[in-house]
C-alpha positions in Angstrom: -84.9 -28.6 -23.0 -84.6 -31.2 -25.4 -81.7 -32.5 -27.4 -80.6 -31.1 -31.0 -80.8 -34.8 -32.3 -84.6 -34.5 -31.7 -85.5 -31.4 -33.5 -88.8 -32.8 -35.8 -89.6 -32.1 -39.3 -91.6 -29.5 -38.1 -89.8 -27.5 -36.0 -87.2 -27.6 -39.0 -89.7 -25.6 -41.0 -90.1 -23.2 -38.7 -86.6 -22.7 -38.1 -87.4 -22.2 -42.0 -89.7 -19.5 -41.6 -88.0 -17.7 -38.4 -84.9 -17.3 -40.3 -86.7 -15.2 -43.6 -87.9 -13.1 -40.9 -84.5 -12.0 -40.2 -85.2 -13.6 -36.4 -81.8 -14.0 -34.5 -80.6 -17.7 -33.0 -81.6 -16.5 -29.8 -85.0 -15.6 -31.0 -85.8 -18.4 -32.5 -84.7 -20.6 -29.3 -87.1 -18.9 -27.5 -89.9 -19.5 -30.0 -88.9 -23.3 -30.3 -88.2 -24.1 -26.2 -85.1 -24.8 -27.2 -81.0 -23.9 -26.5 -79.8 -21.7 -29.1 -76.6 -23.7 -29.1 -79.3 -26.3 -30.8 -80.6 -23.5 -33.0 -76.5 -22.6 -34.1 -75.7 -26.3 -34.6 -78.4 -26.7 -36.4 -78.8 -24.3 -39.2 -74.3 -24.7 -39.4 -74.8 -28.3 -39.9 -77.5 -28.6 -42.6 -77.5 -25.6 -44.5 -76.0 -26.2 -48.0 -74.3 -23.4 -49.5 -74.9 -21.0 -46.7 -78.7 -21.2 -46.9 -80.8 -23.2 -44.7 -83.8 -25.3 -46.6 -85.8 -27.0 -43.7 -86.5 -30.0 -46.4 -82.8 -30.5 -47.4 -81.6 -30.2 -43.4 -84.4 -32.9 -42.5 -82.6 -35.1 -45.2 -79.0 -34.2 -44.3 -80.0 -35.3 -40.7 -81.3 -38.6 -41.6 -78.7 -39.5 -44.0 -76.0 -38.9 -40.5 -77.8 -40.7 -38.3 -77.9 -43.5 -40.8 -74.0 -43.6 -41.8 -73.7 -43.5 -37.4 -75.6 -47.0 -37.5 -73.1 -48.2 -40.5 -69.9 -47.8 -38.6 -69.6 -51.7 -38.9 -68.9 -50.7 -42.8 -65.3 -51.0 -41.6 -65.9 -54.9 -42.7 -67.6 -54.2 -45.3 -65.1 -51.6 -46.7 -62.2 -54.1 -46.6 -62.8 -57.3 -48.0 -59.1 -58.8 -46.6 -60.1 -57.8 -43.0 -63.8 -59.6 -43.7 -62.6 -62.8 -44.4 -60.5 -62.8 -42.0 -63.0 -62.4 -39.3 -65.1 -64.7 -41.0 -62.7 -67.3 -41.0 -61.9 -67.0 -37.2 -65.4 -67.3 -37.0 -66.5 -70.4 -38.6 -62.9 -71.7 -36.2 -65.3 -70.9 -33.5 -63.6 -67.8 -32.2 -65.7 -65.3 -31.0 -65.7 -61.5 -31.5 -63.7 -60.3 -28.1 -60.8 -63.8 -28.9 -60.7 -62.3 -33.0 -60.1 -58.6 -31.7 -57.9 -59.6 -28.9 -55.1 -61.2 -31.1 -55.9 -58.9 -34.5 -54.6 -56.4 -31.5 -51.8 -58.2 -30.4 -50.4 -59.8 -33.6 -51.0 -56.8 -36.0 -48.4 -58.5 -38.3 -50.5 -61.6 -38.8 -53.6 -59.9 -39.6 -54.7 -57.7 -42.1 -55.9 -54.9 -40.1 -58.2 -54.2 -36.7 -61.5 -54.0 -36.0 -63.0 -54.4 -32.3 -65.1 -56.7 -31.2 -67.9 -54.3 -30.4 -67.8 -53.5 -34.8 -67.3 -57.2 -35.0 -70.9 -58.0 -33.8 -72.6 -54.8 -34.3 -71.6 -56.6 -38.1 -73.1 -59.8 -36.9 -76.3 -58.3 -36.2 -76.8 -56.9 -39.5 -78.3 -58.5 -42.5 -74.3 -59.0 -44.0 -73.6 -60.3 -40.9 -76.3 -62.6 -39.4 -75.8 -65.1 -41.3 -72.4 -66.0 -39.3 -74.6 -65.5 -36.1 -74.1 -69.8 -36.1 -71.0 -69.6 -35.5 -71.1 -67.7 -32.3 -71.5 -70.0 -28.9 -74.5 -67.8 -27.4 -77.4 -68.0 -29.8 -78.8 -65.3 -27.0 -82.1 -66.9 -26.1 -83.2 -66.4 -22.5 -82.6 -69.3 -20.4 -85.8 -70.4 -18.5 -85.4 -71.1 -14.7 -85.6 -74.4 -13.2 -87.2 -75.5 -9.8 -84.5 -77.2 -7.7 -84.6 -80.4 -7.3 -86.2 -81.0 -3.6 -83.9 -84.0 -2.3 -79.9 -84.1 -2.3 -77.7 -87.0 -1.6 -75.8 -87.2 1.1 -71.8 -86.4 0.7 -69.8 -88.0 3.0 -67.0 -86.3 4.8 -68.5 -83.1 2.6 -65.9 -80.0 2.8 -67.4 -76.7 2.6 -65.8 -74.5 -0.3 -65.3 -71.5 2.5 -62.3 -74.2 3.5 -60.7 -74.0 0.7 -57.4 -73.0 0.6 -56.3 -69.7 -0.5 -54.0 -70.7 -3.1 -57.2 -72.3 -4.7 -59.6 -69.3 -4.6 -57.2 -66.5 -6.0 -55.8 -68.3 -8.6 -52.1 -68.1 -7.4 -51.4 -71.5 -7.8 -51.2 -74.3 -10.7 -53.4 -77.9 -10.2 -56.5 -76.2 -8.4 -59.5 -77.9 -10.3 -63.6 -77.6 -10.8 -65.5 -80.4 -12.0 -68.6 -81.0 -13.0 -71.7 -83.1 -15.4 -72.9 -82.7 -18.4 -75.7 -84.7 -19.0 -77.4 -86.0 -22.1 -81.0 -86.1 -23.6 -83.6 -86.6 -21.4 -84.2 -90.6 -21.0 -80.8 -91.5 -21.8 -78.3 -92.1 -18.9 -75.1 -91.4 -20.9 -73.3 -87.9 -20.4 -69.7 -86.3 -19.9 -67.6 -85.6 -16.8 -65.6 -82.5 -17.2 -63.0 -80.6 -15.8 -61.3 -77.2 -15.4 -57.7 -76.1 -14.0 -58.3 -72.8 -12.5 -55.5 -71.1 -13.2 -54.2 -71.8 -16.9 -58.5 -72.6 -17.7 -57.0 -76.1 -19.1 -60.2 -78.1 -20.1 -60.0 -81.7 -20.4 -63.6 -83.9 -20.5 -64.5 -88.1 -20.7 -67.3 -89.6 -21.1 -69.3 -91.4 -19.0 -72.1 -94.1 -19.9 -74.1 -93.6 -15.9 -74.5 -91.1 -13.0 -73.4 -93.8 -10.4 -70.8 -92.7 -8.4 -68.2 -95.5 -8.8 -67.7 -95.2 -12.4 -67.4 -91.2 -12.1 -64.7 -91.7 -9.9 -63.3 -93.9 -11.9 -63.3 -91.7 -14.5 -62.0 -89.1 -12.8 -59.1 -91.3 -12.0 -58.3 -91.8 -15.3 -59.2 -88.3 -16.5 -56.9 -86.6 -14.0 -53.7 -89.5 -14.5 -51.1 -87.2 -16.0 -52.1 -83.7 -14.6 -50.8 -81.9 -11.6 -54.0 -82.2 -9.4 -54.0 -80.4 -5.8 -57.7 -80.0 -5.3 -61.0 -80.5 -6.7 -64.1 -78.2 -6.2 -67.7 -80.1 -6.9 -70.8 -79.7 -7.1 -73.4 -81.8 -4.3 -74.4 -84.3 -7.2 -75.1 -88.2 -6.4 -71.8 -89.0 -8.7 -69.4 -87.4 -6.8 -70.1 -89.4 -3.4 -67.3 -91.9 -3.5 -65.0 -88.2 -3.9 -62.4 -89.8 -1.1 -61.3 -92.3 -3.6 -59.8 -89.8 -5.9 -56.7 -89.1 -3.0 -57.0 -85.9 -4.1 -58.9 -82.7 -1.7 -62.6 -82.3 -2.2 -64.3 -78.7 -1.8 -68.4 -78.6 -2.3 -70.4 -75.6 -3.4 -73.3 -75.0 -1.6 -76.5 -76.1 -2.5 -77.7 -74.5 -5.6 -74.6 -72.1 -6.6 -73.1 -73.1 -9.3 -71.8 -69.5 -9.6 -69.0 -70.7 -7.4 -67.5 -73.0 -10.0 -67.9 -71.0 -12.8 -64.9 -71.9 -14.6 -66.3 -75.5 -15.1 -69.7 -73.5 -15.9 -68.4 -71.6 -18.5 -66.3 -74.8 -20.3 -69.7 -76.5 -19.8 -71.0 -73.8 -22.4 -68.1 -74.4 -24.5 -68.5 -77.9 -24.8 -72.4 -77.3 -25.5 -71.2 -75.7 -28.9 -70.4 -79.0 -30.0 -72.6 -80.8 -27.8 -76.2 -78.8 -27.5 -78.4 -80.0 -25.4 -80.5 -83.0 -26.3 -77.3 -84.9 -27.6 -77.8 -88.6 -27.5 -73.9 -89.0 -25.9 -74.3 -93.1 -26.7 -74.0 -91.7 -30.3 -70.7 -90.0 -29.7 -67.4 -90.9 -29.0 -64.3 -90.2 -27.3 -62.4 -88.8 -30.2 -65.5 -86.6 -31.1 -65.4 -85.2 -27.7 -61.2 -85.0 -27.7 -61.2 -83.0 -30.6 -63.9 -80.7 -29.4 -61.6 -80.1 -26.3 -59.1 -79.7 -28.6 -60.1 -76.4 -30.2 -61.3 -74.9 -27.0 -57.7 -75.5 -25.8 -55.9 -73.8 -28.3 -58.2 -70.4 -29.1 -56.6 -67.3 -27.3 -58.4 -66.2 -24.0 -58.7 -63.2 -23.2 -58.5 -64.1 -19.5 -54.8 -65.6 -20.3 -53.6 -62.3 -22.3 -54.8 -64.4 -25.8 -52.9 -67.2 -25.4 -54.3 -70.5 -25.5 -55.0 -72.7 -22.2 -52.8 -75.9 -23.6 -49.6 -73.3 -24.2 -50.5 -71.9 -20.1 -50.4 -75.7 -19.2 -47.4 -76.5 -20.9 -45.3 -73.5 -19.7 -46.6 -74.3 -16.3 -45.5 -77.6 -16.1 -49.2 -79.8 -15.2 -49.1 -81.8 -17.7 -47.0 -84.2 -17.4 -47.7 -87.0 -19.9 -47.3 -86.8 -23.6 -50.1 -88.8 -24.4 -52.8 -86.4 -22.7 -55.5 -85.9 -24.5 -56.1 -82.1 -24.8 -53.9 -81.5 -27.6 
């Protein structure tokens, strides 16, 4: 049998015409095909001073189902509670981060709405216009061939060796890394990094792919930090790995699933940085304070506090003077 919610127009009417012939619920069911708990519901719900119109009921039932798609009006309906949303927002916080601390600092905000209201909101005609302000702009992703030749790693590690403290998070200084590159033609790009555990993001840039200035980078990119490992991708950059001193662990070929901490940073930084970006136009302190506000939002992953406050408490960082504050 089929639902209540999809009784038509004309069904409506003859529910209309049953009932002035004195036909019970039951009765009618049995005309219609339909449960006469349908039947009940349905003449309880939209008649209007005990008597059933089939006209008025057909109203009454569009008029619900349209105040059901409004339950984002909870926004709408409080002004205080809009702004404040829209202000985390355009601070490039997004829906689950906003919900997560309205929830756990009630006394700092001016009321709660979930994330699920939060971008139900966004997808309205009030709400789109904040859509730019969201890190996703939700456009499918085409697939890319894989490249046919790899270079050679030397001394490559498998990441099925690394150790356990790396791959359930137990323990502080476990890193990924990976390359973001520029627009295509240009050879400038970013080397960036992610601590596993506290999800501390810290990024350089880099003006070629050639190895020896990515480890050089990565020298001066990881001076400061409590670094106990590093898990890479099979890129050409990361051949001269050894000269870090620190343990190298390689995804295999074609996973980047299994660094997806760096991954997701990566889209983080892309926010800032979309793809295309000439990186000979910008500079370090463009890209530092970038880092800067992904370092500081609440995660949800860390209970909604903020990676640099995880890093702190846990003691890697060890020099003022980083820059990921």
């Amino acid at each position: 049998m089929k639902k209540a919610k999809d009784l038509s127009r004309a069904e409506r009417f003859e529910i209309g015409i049953l009932l002035g012939k004195a036909y019970s619920f039951r009765a009618i069911a049995k005309v219609l095909g339909r449960s006469p708990n349908t039947i009940s519901y349905e003449i309880k719900e939209n008649s209007v001073r005990g008597r059933y119109d089939p006209k008025r009921a057909h109203e009454k039932t569009r008029l619900r189902k349209r105040m059901r798609r409004l339950a984002w009006s909870k926004l709408e309906e409080y002004p205080a509670l809009k702004r404040f949303v829209i202000e985390k927002l355009k601070a490039h916080w997004n829906p689950d981060e906003i919900a997560g601390y309205m929830k756990t600092h009630p006394r700092r905000c001016p009321g709660y709405v979930s994330k699920t209201a939060i971008y139900t909101w966004l997808r309205t005609a009030r709400g789109e216009r904040y859509c730019t302000h969201l890190y996703s702009k939700r456009k499918r992703v085409k697939k890319r061939k894989p490249k046919t030749k790899r270079a050679v790693i030397p001394n490559r590690v498998d990441i099925a060796r690394r150790n356990r403290g790396a791959d359930n998070r137990t323990r502080f200084g476990h890193w990924e890394d990976d390359t973001i590159v520029g627009r295509k033609g240009t050879s400038g790009g970013l080397k960036s990094a992610v601590e596993r555990k506290t999800r501390l993001v810290l990024a350089r840039k880099v003006e070629t792919m050639r190895p020896e200035e990515h480890v050089k980078t990565e020298q001066t990119m990881f001076r400061g930090v409590t670094t106990l490992s590093v898990t890479r991708d099979n890129g050409i950059e990361n051949r001269y790995h050894e000269r870090l001193d620190v343990p190298s662990f390689f995804c295999r070929p074609y996973a980047p699933w299994q660094k997806g901490s760096v991954e997701n940073a990566n889209k983080m930084i892309r926010r800032y940085f979309p793809k295309g970006t000439d990186f000979r136009t910008v500079t370090q302190r463009d890209l530092d304070h970038a880092v800067s506000i992904i370092n500081a939002k609440p995660r949800r992953i860390l209970g909604f506090r903020s990676a640099l406050a995880c890093a702190r408490k846990a003691g890697i960082i060890r020099r003022d003077n980083l820059r990921v504050s």
